[in-house]
C-alpha positions in Angstrom: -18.9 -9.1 13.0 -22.3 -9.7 12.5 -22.4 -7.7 9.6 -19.3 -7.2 7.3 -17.6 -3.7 8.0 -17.9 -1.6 4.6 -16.8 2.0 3.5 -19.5 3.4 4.3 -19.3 2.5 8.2 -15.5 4.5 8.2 -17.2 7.8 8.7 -19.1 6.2 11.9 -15.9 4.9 12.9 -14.1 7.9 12.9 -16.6 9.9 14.6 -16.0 6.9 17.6 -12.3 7.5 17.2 -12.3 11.2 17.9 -15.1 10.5 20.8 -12.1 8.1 22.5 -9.2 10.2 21.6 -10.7 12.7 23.7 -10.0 10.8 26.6 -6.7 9.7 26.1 -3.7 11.6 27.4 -0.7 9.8 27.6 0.5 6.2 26.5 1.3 4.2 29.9 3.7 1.0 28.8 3.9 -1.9 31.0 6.1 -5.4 30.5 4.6 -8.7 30.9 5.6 -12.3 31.4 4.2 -14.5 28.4 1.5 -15.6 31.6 0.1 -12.8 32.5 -0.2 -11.7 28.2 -2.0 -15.4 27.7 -4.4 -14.8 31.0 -5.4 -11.3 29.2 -6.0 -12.7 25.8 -7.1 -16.3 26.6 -9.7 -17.0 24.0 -8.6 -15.1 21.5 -6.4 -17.5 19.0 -4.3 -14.5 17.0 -3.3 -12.9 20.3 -2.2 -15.9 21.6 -0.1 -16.9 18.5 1.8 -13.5 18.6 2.2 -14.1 22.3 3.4 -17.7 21.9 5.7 -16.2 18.8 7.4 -13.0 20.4 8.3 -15.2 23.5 10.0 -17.8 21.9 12.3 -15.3 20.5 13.3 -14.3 23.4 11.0 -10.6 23.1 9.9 -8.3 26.0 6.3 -8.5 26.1 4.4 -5.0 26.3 1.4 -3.6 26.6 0.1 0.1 26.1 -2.5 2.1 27.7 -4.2 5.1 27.0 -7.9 6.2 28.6 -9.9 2.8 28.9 -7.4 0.9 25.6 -5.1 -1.1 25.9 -3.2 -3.8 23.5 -0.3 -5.8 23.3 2.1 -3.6 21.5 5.5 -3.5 20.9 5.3 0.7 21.0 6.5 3.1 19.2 4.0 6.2 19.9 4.1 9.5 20.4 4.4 10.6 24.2 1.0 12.5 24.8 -2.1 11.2 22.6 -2.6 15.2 22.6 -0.4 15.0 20.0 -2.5 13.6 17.5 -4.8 15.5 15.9 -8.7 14.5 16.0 -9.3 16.3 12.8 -6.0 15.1 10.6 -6.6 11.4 10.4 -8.7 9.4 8.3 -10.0 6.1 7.7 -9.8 5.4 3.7 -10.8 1.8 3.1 -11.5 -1.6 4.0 -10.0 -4.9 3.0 -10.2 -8.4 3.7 -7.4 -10.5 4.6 -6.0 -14.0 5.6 -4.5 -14.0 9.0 -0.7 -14.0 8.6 -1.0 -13.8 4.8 -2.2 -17.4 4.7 -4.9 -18.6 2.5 -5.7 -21.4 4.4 -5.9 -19.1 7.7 -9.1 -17.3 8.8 -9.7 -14.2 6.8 -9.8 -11.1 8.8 -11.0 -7.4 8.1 -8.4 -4.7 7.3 -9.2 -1.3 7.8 -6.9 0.8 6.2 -6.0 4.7 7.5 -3.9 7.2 7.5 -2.4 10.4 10.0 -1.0 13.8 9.4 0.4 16.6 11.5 -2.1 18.7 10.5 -5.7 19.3 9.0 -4.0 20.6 5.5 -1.4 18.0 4.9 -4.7 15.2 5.4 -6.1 17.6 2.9 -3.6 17.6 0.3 -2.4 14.1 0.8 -6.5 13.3 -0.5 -6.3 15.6 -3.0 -3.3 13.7 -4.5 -4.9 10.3 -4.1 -8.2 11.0 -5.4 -6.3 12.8 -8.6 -3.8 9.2 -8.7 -7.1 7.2 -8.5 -8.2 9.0 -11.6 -4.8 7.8 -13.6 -4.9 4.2 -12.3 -3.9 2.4 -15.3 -6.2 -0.5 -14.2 -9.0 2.0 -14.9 -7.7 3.6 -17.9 -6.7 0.1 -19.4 -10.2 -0.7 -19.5 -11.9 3.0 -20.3 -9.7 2.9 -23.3 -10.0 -0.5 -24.3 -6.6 -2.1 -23.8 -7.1 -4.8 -21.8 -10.3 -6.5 -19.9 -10.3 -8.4 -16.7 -12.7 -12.1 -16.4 -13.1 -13.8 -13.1 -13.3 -16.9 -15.2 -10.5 -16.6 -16.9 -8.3 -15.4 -13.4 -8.8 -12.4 -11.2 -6.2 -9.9 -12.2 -5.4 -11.6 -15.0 -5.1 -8.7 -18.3 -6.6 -9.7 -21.8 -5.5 -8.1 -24.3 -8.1 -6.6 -26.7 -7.5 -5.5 -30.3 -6.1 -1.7 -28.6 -3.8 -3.5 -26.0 -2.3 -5.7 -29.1 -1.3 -2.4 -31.0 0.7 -1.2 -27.5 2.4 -4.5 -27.3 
């Protein structure tokens, strides 16, 4: 990207993902040989890696459609795209990560969501996040003076300060 995705783009994301969804109906599955995959992916290095991977074991390659989308997928969806409800999903953060879990790979962007049946289970689902997020011992460690983190010393690394020596 030209400029790095960020919470704050997920609500304009969204708003693109219920504009598409709109047009979907049904998820249309068709098999591939390993050719025709690599001819609709040629230039694109992770594609072609999964491609190169799922055929040497000896895996049916498939792609899905629905309205103009379509990915190399091994399925799993529901039938209609009807089913899924524009206004009980949501798009909750955004992470980086190494391709493959590899440090020495390209890092990648990891948008992280989630789905519900309906409007009110999204709702309470939140709800019990944001209430979680409040009782993170990584932020009550630190409001209460337990422990403290330094980049310097490690990234997730705990010290212990004179409270967190009293617990241990």
């Amino acid at each position: 990207f030209t400029n790095p995705i960020t919470v704050k783009d997920l609500p304009k994301i969204e708003a693109k993902m219920r504009k598409i969804l709109q047009t979907w109906t049904t998820f249309a599955r068709e098999e591939v040989t390993k050719e025709e995959a690599s001819r609709r992916y040629a230039g694109n290095e992770f594609k072609l890696e999964m491609i190169e991977e799922f055929s040497q074991k000896g895996e049916t390659l498939t792609f899905y459609k629905s309205g103009n989308y379509e990915d190399l997928c091994r399925g799993g969806h529901v039938e209609s795209a009807r089913e899924i409800k524009p206004d009980a999903f949501r798009l909750t953060k955004v992470a980086g990560a190494y391709w493959r879990g590899n440090e020495k790979n390209p890092q990648l962007t990891r948008i992280y969501g989630t789905a519900f049946f309906t409007k009110q289970a999204l709702e309470e689902y939140l709800a019990m996040m944001e209430e979680a997020a409040k009782r993170d011992h990584r932020k009550l460690g630190q409001e209460l003076k337990i422990f403290m983190f330094a980049d310097k010393v490690g990234p997730g690394l705990p010290l212990w300060l004179p409270n967190g020596s009293i617990i241990i």
